[in-house]
C-alpha positions in Angstrom: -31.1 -39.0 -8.5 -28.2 -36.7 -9.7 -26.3 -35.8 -6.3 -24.4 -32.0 -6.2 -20.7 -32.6 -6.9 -18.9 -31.6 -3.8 -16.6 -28.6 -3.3 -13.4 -30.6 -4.3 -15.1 -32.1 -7.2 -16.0 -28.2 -8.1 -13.0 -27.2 -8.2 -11.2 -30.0 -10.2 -14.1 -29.2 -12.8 -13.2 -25.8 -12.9 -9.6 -26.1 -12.9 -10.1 -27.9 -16.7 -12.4 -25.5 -18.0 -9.9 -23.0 -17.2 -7.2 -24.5 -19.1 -9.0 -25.9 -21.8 -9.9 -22.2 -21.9 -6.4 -20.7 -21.8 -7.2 -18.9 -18.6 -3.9 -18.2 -16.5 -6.8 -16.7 -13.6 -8.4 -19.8 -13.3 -12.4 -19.6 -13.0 -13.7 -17.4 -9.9 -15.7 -20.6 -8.1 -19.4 -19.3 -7.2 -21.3 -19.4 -4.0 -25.0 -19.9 -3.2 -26.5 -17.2 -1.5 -23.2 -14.7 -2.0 -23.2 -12.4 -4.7 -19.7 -12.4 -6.4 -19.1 -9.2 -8.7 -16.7 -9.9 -11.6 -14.4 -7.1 -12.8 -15.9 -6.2 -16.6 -12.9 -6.8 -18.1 -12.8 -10.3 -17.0 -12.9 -12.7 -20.3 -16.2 -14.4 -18.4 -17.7 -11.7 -17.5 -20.7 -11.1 -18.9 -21.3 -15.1 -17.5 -21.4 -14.3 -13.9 -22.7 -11.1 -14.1 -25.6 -12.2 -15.8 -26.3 -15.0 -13.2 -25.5 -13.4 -10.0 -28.7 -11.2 -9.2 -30.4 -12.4 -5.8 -33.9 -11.3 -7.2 -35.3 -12.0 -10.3 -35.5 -8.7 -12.6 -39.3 -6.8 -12.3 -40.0 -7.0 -15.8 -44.1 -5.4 -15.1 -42.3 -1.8 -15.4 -40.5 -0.8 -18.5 -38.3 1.6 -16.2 -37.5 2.0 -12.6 -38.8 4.4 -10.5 -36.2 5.7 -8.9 -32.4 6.1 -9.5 -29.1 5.8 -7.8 -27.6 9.5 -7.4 -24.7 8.7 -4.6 -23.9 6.7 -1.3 -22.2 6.7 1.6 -21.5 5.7 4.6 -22.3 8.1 8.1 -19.5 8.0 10.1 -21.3 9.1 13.7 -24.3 7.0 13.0 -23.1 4.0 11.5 -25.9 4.2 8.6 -25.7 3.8 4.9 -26.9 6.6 3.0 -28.5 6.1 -0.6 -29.6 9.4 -2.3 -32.1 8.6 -5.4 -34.0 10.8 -7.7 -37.6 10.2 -9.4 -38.6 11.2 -12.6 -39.4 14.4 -11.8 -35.4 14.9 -10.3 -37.1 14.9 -7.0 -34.4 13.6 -4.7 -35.1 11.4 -1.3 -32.4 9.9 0.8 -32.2 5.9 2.4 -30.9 5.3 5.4 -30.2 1.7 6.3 -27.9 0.1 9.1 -24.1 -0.2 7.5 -22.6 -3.3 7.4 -19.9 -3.6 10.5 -16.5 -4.9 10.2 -17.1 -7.8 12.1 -20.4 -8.4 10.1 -17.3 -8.3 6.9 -15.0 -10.9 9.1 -17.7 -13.0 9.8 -18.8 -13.6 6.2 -15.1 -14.0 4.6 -14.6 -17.1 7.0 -17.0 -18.7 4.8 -15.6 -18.2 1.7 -13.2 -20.6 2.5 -14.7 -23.9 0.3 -14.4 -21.0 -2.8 -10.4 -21.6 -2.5 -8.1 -24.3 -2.2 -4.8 -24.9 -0.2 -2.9 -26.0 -3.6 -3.2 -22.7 -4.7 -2.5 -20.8 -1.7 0.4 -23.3 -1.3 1.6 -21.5 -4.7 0.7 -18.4 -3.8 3.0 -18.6 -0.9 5.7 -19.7 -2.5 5.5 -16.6 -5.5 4.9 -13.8 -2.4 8.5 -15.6 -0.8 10.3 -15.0 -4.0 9.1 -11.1 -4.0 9.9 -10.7 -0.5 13.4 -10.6 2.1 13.2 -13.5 4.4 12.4 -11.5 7.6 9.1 -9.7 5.5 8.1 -13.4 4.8 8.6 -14.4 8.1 6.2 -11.6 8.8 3.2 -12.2 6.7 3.4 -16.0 7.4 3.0 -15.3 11.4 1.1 -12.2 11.5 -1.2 -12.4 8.1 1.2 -8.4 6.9 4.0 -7.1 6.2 5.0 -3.5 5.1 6.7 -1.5 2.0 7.8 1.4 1.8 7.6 3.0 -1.9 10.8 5.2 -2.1 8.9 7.4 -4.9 6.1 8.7 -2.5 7.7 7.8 0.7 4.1 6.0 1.7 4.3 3.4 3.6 1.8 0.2 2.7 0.9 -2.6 5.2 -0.1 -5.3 3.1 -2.5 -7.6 4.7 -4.1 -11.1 4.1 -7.7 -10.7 3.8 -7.9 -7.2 4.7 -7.3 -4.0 1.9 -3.9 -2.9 2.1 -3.4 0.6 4.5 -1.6 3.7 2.9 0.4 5.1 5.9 2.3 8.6 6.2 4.6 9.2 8.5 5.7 12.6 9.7 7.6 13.6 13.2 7.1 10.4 14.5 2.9 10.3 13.9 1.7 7.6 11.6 -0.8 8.6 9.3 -3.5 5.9 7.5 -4.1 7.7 4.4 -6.8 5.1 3.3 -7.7 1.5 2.5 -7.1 0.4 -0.5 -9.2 -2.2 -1.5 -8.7 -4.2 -4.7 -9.4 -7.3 -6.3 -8.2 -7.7 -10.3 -10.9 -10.4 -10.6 -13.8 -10.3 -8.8 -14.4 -10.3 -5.0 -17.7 -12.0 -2.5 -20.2 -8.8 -1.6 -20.0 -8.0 1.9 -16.7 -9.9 2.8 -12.8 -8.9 2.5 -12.3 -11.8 0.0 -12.1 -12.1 -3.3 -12.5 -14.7 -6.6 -8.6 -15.5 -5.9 -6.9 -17.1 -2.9 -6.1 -14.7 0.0 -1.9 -14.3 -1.4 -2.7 -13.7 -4.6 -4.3 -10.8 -3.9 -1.5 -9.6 -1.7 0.8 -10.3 -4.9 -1.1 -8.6 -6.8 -1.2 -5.3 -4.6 2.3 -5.7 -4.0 3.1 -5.4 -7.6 1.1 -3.6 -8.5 2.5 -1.0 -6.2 5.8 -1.5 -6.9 5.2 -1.0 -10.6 2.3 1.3 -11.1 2.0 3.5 -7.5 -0.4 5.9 -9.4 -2.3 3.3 -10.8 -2.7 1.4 -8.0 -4.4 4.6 -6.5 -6.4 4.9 -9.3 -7.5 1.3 -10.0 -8.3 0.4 -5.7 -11.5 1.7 -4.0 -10.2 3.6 -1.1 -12.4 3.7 1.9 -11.4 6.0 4.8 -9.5 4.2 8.0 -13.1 4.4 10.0 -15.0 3.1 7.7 -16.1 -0.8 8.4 -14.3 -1.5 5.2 -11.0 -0.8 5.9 -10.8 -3.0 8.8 -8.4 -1.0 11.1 
């Protein structure tokens, strides 16, 4: 009988595929019964993307019935909103419970066997070479630190785990713009984590700010501070 290789086994594995592949990203590390959605421009993409649907396809109908028009999430009620259309442009709307921010907590904790502490270990070390000693000090004992850009003047509280906040200060009031939540790989559905160890993406946030503020904005999804997903 063939026995599952265990997580450190998994990750040895995939660590050689990714350099016998040339791939500086390493390969995202997948988890039964969590969907992880790969960025399309990914080299692999079309691999996980392909293999990551919960339910098999319903391949009785040639077309679906119904299609996505928009979705959001009800800020009093605490219900997700799906709008779809039928054939005949006839629009209905489907309201379903919204996933909570501790539902999101709860469900990144076990994303921990898709990372490893070598990693973060080197993570660490790149985020203390970007960083003065005392913001260092910060994210090592408090999980953020914070940056202000001096283009815009908006201040960003980087966090581990959590999208970064946009903050504007004026007469003394802080501000949360919005959360910006981004991961250049892929990221776990439902959960604050994503294909790379926690630091990483804080590095990549970080730099990303730092050299491309605009893009940055353009590239992140930004959720709205009450909304479950921007964990404030």
């Amino acid at each position: 009988m063939n026995e599952s290789p265990t997580n450190a086994e998994a990750h040895a594995y995939l660590k050689v595929v990714a350099s016998a592949a040339g791939e500086y990203a390493g390969i995202p590390f997948p988890l039964q019964g969590t969907r992880l959605v790969i960025h399309p421009k990914y080299r692999f993409a079309e691999v996980f993307n392909n293999s990551d649907e919960d339910v098999p396809p319903d391949t009785t109908q040639s077309e679906p019935s119904y299609w996505p028009v928009n979705a959001w999430t009800s800020r009093r009620g605490g219900k997700c909103i799906i709008v779809l259309r039928d054939k005949e442009d006839r629009r209905t709307a489907l309201i379903i419970p919204a996933p909570t921010s501790l539902q999101f907590a709860i469900n990144t904790m076990g994303l921990t066997v898709a990372w490893t502490l070598e990693a973060e270990y080197r993570a660490l070390e790149k985020l203390a070479s970007l960083l003065t000693p005392h913001a260092f000090n910060l994210y090592v004992l408090t999980g953020s630190f914070v940056e202000t850009s001096p283009r815009s003047g908006v201040s960003y509280l980087f966090r581990k785990l959590r999208p970064t906040l946009a903050i504007r200060e004026r007469d003394g009031d802080q501000t949360v713009l919005c959360a910006l939540c981004l991961h250049s790989i892929g990221y776990y559905k439902d959960s604050f984590g994503g294909s790379l160890v926690p630091t990483d993406d804080v590095i990549s946030h970080l730099l990303l700010m730092r050299g491309d503020e605009p893009g940055f904005w353009r590239l992140a999804n930004q959720h709205p501070a009450w909304a479950p997903q921007a964990a404030v």
